[in-house]
KOLGU-4560 file (N, C-alpha, C; in nm, 3 decimals, padded with zeros to 5 digits):
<recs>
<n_xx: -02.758 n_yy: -01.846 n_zz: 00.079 ca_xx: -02.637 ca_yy: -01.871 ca_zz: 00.003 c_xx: -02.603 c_yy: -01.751 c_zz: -00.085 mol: A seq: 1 type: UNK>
<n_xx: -02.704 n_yy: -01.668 n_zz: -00.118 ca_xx: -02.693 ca_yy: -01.529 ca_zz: -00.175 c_xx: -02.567 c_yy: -01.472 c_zz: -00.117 mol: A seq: 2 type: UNK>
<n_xx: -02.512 n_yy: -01.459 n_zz: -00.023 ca_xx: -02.412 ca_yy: -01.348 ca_zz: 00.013 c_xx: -02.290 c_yy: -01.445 c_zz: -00.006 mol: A seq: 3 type: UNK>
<n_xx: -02.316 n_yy: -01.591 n_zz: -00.019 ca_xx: -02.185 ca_yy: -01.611 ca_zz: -00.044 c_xx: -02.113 c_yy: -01.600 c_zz: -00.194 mol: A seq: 4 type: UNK>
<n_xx: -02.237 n_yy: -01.579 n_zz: -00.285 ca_xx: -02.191 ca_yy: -01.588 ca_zz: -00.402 c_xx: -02.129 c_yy: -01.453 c_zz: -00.461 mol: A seq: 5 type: UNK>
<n_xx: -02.182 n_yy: -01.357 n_zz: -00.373 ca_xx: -02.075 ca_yy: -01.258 ca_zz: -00.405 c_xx: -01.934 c_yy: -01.265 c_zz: -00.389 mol: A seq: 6 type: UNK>
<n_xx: -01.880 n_yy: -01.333 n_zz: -00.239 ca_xx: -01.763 ca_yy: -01.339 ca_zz: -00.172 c_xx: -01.725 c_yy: -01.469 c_zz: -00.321 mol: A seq: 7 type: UNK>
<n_xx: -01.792 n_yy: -01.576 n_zz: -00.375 ca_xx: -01.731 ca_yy: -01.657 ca_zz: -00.409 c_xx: -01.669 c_yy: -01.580 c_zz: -00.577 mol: A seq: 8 type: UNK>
<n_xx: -01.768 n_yy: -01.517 n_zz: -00.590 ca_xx: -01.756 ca_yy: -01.406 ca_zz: -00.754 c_xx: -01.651 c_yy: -01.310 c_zz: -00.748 mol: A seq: 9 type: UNK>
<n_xx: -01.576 n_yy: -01.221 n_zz: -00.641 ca_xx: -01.528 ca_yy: -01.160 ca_zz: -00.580 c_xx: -01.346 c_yy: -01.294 c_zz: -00.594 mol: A seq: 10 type: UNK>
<n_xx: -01.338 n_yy: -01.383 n_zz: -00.519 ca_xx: -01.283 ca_yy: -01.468 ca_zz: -00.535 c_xx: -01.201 c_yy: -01.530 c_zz: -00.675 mol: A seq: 11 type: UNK>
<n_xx: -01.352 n_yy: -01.560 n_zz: -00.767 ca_xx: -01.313 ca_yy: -01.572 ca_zz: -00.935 c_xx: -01.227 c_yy: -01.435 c_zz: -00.970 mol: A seq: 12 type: UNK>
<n_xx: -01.341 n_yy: -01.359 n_zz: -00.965 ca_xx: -01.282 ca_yy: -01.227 ca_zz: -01.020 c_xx: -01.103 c_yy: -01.235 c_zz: -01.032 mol: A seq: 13 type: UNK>
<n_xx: -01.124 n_yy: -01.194 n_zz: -00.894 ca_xx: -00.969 ca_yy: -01.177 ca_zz: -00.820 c_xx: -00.821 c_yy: -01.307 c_zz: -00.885 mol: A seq: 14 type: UNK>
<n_xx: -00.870 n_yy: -01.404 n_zz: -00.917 ca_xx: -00.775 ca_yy: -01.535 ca_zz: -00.957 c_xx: -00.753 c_yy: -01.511 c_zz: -01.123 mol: A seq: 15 type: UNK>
<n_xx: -00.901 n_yy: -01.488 n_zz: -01.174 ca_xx: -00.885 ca_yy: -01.432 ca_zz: -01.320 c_xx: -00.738 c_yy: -01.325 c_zz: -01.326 mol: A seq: 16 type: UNK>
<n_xx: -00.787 n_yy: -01.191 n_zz: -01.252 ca_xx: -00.668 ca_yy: -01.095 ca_zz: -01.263 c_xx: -00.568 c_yy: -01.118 c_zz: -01.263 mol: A seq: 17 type: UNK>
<n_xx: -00.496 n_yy: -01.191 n_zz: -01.140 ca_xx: -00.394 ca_yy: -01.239 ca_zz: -01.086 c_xx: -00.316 c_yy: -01.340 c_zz: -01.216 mol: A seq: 18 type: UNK>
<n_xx: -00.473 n_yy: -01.417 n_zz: -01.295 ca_xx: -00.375 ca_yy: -01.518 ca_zz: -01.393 c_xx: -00.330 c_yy: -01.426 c_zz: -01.528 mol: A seq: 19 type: UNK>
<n_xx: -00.423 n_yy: -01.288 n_zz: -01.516 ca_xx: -00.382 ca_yy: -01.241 ca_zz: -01.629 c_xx: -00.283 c_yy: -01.157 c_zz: -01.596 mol: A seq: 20 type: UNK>
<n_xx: -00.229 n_yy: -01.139 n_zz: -01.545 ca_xx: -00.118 ca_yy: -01.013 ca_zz: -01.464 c_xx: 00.010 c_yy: -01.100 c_zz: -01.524 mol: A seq: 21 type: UNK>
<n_xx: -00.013 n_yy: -01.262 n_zz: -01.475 ca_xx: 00.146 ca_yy: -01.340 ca_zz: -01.516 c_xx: 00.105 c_yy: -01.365 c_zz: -01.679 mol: A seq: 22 type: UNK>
<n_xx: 00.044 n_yy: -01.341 n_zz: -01.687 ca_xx: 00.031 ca_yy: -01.363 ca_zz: -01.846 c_xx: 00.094 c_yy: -01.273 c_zz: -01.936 mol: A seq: 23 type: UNK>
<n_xx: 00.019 n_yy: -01.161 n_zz: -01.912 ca_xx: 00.092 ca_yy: -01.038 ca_zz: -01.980 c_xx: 00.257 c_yy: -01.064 c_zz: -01.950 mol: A seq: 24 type: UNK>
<n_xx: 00.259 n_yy: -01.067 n_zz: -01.819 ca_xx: 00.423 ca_yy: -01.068 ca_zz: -01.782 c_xx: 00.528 c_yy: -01.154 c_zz: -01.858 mol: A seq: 25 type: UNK>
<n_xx: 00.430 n_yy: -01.272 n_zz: -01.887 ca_xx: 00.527 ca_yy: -01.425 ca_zz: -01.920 c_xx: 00.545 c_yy: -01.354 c_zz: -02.130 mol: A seq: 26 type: UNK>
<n_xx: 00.469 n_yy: -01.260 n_zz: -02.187 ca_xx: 00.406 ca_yy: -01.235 ca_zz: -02.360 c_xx: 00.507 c_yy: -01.158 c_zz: -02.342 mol: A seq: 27 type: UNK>
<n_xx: 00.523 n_yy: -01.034 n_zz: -02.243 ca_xx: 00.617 ca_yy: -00.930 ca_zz: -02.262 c_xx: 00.721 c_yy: -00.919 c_zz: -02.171 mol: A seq: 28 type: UNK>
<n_xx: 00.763 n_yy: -01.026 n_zz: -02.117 ca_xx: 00.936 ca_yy: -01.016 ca_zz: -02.053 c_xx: 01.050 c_yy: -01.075 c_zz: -02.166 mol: A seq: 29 type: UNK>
<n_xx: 01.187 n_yy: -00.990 n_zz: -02.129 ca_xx: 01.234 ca_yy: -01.014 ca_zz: -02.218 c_xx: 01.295 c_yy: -01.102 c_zz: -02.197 mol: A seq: 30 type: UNK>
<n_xx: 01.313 n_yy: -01.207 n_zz: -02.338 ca_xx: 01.367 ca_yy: -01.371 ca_zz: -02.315 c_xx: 01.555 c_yy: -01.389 c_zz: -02.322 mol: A seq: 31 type: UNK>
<n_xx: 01.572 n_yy: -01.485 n_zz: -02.300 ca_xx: 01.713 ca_yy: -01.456 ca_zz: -02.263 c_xx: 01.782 c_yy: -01.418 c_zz: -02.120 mol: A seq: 32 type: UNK>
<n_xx: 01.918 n_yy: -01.484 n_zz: -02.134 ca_xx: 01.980 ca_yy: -01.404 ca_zz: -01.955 c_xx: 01.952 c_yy: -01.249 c_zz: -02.016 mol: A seq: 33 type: UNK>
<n_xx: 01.916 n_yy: -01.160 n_zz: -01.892 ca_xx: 01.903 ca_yy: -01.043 ca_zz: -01.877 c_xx: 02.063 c_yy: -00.969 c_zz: -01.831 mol: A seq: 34 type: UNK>
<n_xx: 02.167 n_yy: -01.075 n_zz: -01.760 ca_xx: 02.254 ca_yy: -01.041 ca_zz: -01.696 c_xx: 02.267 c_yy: -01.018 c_zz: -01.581 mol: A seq: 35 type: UNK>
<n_xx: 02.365 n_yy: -00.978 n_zz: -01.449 ca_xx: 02.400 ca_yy: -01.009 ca_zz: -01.366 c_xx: 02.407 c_yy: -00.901 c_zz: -01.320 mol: A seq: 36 type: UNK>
<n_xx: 02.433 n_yy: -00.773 n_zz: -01.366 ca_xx: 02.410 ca_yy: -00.649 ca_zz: -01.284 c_xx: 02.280 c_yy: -00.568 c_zz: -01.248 mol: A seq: 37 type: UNK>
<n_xx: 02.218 n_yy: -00.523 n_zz: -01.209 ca_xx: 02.132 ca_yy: -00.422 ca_zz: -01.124 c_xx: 02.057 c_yy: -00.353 c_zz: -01.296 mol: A seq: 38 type: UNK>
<n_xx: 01.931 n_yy: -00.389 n_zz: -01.268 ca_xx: 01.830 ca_yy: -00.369 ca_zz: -01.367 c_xx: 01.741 c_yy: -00.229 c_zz: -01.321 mol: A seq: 39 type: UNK>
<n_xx: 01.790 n_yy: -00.094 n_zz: -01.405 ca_xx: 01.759 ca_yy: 00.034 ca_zz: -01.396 c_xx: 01.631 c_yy: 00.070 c_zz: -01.552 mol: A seq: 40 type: UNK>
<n_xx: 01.508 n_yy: -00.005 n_zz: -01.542 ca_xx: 01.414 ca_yy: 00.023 ca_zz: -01.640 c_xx: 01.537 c_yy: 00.011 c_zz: -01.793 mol: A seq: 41 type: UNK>
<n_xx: 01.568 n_yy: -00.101 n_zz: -01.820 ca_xx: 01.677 ca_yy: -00.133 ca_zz: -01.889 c_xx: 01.787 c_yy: -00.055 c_zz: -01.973 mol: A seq: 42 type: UNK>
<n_xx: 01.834 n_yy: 00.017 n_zz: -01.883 ca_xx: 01.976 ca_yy: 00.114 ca_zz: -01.854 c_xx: 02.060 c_yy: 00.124 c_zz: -01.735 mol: A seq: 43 type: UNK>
<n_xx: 02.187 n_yy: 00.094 n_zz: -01.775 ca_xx: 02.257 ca_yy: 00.031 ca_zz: -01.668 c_xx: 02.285 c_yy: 00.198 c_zz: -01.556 mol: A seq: 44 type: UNK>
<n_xx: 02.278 n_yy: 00.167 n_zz: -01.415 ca_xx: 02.304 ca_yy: 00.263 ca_zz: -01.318 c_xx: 02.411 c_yy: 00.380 c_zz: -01.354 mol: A seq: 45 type: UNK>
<n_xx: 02.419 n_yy: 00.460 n_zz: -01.343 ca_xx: 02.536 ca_yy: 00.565 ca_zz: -01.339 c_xx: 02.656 c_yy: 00.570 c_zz: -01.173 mol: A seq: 46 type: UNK>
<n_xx: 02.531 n_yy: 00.548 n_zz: -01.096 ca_xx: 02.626 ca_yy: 00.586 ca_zz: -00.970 c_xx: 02.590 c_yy: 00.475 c_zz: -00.862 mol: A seq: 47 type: UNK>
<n_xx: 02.599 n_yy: 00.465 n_zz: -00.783 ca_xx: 02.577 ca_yy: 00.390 ca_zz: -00.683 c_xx: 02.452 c_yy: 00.386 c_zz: -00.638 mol: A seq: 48 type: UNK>
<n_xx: 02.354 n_yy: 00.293 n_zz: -00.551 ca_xx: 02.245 ca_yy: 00.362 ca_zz: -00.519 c_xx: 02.227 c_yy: 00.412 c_zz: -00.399 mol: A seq: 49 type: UNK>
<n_xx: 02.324 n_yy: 00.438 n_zz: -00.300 ca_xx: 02.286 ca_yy: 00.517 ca_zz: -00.221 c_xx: 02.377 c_yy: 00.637 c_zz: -00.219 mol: A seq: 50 type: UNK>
<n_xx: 02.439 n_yy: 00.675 n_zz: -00.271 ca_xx: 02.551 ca_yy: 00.759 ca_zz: -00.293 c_xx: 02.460 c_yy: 00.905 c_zz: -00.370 mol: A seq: 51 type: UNK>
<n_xx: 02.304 n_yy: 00.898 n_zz: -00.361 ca_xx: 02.251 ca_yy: 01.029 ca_zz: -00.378 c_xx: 02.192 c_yy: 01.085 c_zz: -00.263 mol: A seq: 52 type: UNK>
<n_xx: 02.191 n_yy: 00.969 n_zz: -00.146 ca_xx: 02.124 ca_yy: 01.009 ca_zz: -00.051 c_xx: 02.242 c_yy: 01.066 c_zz: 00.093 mol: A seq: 53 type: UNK>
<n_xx: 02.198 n_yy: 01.195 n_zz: 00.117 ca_xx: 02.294 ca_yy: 01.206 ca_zz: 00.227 c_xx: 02.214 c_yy: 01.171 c_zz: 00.380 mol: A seq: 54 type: UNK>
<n_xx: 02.320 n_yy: 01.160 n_zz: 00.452 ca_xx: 02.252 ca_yy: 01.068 ca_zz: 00.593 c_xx: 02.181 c_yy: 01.202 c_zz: 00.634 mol: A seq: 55 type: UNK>
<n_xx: 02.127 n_yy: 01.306 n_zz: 00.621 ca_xx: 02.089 ca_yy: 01.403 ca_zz: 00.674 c_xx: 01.911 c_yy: 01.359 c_zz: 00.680 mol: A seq: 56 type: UNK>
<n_xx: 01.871 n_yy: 01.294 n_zz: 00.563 ca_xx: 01.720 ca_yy: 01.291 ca_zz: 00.517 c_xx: 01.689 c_yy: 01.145 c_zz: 00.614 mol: A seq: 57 type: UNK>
<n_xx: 01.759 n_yy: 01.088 n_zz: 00.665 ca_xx: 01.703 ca_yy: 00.981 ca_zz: 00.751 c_xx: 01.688 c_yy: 01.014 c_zz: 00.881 mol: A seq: 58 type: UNK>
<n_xx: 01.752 n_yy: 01.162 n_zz: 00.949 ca_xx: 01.648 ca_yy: 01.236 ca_zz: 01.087 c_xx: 01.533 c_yy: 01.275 c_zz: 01.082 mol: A seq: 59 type: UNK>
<n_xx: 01.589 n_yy: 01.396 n_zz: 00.890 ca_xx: 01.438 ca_yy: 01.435 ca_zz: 00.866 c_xx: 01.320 c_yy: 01.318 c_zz: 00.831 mol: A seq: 60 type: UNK>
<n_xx: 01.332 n_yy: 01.197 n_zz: 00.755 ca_xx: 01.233 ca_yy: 01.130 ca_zz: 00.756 c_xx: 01.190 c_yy: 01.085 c_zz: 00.905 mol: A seq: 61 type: UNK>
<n_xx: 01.285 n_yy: 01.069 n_zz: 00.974 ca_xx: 01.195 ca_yy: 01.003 ca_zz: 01.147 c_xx: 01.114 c_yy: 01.133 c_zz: 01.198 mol: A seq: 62 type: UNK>
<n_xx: 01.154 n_yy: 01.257 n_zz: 01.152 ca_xx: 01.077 ca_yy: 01.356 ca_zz: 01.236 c_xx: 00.965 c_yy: 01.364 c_zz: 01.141 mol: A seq: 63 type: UNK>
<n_xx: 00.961 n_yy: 01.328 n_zz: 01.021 ca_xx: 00.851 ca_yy: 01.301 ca_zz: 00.965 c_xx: 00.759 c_yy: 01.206 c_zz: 00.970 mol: A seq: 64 type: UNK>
<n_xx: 00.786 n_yy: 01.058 n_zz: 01.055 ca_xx: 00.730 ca_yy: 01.008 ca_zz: 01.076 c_xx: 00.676 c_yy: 01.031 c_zz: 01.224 mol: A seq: 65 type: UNK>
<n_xx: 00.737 n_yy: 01.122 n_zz: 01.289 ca_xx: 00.679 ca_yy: 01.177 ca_zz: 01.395 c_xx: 00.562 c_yy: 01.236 c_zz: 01.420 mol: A seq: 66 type: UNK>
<n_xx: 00.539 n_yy: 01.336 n_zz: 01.333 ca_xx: 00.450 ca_yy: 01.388 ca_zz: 01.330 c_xx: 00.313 c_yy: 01.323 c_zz: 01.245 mol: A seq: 67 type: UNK>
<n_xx: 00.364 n_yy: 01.240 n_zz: 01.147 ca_xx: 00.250 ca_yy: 01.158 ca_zz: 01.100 c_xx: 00.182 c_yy: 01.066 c_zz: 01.155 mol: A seq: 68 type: UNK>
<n_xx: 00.270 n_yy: 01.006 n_zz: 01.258 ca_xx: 00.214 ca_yy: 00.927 ca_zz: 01.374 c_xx: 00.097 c_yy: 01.022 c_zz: 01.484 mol: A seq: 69 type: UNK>
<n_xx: 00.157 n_yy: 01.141 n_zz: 01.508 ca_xx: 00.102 ca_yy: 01.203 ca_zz: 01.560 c_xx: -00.066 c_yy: 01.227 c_zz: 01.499 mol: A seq: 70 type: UNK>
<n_xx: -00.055 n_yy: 01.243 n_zz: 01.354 ca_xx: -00.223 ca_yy: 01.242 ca_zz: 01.313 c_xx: -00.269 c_yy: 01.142 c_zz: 01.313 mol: A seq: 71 type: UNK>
<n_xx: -00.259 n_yy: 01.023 n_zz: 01.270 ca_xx: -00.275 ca_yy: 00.900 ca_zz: 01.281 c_xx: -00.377 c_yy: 00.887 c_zz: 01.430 mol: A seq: 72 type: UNK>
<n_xx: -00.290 n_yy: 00.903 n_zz: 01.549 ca_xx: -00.361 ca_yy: 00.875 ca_zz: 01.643 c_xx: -00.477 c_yy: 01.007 c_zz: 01.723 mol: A seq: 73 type: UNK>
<n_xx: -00.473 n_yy: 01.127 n_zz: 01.603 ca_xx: -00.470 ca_yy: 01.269 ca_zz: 01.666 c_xx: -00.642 c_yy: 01.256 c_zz: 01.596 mol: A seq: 74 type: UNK>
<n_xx: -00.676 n_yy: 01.175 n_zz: 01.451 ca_xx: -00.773 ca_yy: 01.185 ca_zz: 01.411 c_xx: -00.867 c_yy: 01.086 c_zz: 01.475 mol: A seq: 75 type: UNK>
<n_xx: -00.897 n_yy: 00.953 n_zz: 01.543 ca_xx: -01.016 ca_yy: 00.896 ca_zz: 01.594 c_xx: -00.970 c_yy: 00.963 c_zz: 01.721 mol: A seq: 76 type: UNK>
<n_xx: -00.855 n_yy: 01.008 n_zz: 01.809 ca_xx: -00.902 ca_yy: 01.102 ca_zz: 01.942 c_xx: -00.983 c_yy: 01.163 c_zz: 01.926 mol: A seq: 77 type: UNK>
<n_xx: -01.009 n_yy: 01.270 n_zz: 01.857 ca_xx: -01.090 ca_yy: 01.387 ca_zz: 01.792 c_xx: -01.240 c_yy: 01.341 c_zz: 01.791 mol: A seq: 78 type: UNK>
<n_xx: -01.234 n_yy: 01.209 n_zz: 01.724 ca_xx: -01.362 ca_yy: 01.127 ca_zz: 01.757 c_xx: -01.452 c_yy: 01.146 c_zz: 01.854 mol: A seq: 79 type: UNK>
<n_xx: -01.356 n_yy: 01.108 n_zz: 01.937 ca_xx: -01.395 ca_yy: 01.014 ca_zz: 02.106 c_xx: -01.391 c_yy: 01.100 c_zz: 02.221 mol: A seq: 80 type: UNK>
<n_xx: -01.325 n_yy: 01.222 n_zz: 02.210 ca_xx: -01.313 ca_yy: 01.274 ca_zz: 02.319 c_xx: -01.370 c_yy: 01.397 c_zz: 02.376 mol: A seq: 81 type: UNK>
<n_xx: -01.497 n_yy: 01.445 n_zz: 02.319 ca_xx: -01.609 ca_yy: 01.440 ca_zz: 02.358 c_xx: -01.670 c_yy: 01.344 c_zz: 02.456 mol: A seq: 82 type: UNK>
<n_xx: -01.712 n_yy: 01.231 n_zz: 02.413 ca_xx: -01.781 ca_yy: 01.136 ca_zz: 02.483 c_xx: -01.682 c_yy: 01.116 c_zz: 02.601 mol: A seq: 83 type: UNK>
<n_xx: -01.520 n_yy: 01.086 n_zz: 02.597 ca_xx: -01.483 ca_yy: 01.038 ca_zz: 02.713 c_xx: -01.407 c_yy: 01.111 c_zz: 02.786 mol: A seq: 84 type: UNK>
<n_xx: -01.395 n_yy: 01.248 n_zz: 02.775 ca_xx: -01.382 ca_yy: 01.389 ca_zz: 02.822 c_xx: -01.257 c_yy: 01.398 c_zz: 02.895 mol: A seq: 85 type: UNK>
<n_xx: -01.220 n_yy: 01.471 n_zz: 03.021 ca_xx: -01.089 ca_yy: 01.449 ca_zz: 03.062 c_xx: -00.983 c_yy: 01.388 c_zz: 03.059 mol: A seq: 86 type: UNK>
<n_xx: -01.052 n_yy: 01.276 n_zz: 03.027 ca_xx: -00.924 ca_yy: 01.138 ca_zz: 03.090 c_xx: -00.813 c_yy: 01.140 c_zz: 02.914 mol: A seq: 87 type: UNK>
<n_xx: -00.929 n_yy: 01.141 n_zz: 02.805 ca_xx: -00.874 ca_yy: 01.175 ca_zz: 02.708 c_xx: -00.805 c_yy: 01.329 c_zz: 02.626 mol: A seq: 88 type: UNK>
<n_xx: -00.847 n_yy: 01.419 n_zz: 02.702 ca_xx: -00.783 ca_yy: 01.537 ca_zz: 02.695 c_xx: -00.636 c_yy: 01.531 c_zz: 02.743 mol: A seq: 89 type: UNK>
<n_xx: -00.626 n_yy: 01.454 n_zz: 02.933 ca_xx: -00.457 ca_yy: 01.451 ca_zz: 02.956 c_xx: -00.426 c_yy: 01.360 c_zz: 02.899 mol: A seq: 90 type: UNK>
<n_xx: -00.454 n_yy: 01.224 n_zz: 02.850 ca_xx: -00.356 ca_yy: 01.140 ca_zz: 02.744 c_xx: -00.328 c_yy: 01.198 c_zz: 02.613 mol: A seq: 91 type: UNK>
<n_xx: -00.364 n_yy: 01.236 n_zz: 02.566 ca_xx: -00.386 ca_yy: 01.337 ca_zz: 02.427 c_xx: -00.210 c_yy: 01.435 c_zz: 02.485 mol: A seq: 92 type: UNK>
<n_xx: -00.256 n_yy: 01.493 n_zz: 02.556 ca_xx: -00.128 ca_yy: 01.594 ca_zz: 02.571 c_xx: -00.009 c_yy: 01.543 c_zz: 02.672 mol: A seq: 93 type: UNK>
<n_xx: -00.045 n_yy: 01.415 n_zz: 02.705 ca_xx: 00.096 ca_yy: 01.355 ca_zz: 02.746 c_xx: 00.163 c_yy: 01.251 c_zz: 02.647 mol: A seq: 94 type: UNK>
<n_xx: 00.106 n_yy: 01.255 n_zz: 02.521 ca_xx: 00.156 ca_yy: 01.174 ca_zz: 02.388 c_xx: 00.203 c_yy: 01.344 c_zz: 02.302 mol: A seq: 95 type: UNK>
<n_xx: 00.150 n_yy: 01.426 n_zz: 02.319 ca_xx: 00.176 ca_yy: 01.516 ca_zz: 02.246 c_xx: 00.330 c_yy: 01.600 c_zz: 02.323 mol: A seq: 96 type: UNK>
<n_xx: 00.347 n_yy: 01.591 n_zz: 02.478 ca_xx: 00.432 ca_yy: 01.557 ca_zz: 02.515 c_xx: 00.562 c_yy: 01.505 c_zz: 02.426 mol: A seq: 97 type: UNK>
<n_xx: 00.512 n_yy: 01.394 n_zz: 02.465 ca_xx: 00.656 ca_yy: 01.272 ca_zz: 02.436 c_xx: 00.716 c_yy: 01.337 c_zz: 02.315 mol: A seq: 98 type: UNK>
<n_xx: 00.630 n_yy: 01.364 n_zz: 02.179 ca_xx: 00.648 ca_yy: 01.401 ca_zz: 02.065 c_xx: 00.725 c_yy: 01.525 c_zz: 02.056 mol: A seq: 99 type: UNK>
<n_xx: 00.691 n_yy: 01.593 n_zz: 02.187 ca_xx: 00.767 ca_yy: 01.713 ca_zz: 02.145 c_xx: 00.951 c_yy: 01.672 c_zz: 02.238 mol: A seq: 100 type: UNK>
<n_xx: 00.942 n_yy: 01.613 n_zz: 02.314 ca_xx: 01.086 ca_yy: 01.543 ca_zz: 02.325 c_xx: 01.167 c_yy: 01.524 c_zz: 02.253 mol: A seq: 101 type: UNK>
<n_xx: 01.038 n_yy: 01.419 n_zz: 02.151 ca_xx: 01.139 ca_yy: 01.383 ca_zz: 02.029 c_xx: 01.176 c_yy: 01.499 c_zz: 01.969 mol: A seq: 102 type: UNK>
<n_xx: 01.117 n_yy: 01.575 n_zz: 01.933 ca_xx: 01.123 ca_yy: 01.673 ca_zz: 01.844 c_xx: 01.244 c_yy: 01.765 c_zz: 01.888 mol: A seq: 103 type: UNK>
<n_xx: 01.287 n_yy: 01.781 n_zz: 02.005 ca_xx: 01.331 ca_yy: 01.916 ca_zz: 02.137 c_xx: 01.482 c_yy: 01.805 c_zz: 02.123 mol: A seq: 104 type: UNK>
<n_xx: 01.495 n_yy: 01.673 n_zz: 02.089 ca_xx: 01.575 ca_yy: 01.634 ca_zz: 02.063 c_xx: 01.645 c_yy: 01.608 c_zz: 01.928 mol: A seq: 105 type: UNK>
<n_xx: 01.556 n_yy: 01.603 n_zz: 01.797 ca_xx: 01.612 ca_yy: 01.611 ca_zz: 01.702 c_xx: 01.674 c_yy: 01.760 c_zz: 01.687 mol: A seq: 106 type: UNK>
<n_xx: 01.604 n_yy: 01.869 n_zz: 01.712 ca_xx: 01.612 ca_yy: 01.984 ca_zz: 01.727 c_xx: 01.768 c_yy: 02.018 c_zz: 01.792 mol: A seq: 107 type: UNK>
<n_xx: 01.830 n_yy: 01.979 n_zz: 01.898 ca_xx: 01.914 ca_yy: 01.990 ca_zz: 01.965 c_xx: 02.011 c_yy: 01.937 c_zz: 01.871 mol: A seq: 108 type: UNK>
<n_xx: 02.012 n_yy: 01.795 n_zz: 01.815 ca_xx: 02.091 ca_yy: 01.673 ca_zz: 01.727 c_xx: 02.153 c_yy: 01.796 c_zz: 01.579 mol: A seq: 109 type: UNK>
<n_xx: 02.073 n_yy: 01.857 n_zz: 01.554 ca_xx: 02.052 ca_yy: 01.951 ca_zz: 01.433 c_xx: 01.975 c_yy: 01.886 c_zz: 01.307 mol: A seq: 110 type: UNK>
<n_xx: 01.873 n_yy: 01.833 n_zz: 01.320 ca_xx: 01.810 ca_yy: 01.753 ca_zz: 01.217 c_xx: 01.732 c_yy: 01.866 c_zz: 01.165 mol: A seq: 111 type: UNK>
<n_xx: 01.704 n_yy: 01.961 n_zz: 01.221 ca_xx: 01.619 ca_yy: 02.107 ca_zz: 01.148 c_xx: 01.756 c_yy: 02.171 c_zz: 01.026 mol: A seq: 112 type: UNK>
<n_xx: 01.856 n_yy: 02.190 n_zz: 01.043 ca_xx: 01.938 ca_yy: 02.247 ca_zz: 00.988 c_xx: 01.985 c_yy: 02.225 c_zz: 00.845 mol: A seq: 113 type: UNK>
<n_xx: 01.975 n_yy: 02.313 n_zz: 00.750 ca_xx: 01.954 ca_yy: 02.205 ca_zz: 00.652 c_xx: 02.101 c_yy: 02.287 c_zz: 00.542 mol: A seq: 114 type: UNK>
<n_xx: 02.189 n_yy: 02.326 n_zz: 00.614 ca_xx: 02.325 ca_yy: 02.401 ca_zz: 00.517 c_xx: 02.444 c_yy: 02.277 c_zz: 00.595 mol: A seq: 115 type: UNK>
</recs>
């Protein structure tokens, strides 16, 4: 029963926090309607909220998630492919492939271009 009393202590722990988290919250929120417009760390917005972002940073974020995907699956390959030798060398570079498609296509789109 030893190992469960960690998981069960672990458990307490965790419910304690959680009750003190709404606690603090319930001592220091402020009482009263707050109001009906868009709550900016309590100062009202200046501009719109998407009206800082131009549509340009949502190619660059996908080509950024491109390549982060790319390590993601680039670090346990690295692992393994030693032990499972060829077969994982051409999957490795027919994903590294695809990626560069994407890429050979944002590239074309002008998502590199940044004037």
């Amino acid at each position: 029963m030893e190992p469960w009393a960690a998981v069960l202590a672990l458990l307490v722990l965790l419910t304690v926090g959680v009750v003190a988290v709404y606690a603090v919250s319930l001592i220091i929120a402020p009482r009263g309607p707050v109001g009906v417009g868009p709550f900016l760390s309590g100062a009202r917005p200046h501009e719109h909220a998407l009206s800082r972002y131009h549509v340009r940073w949502y190619a660059v974020t996908l080509v950024f998630l491109a390549f982060d995907m790319e390590m993601v699956f680039m670090y346990p390959w690295a692992l393994v492919v030693a032990e499972v030798g060829t077969v994982a060398l051409v999957e490795m570079f027919i994903f590294l492939g695809l990626l560069m498609v994407g890429v050979i296509y944002a590239w074309r789109e002008g998502a590199f271009r940044w004037a």
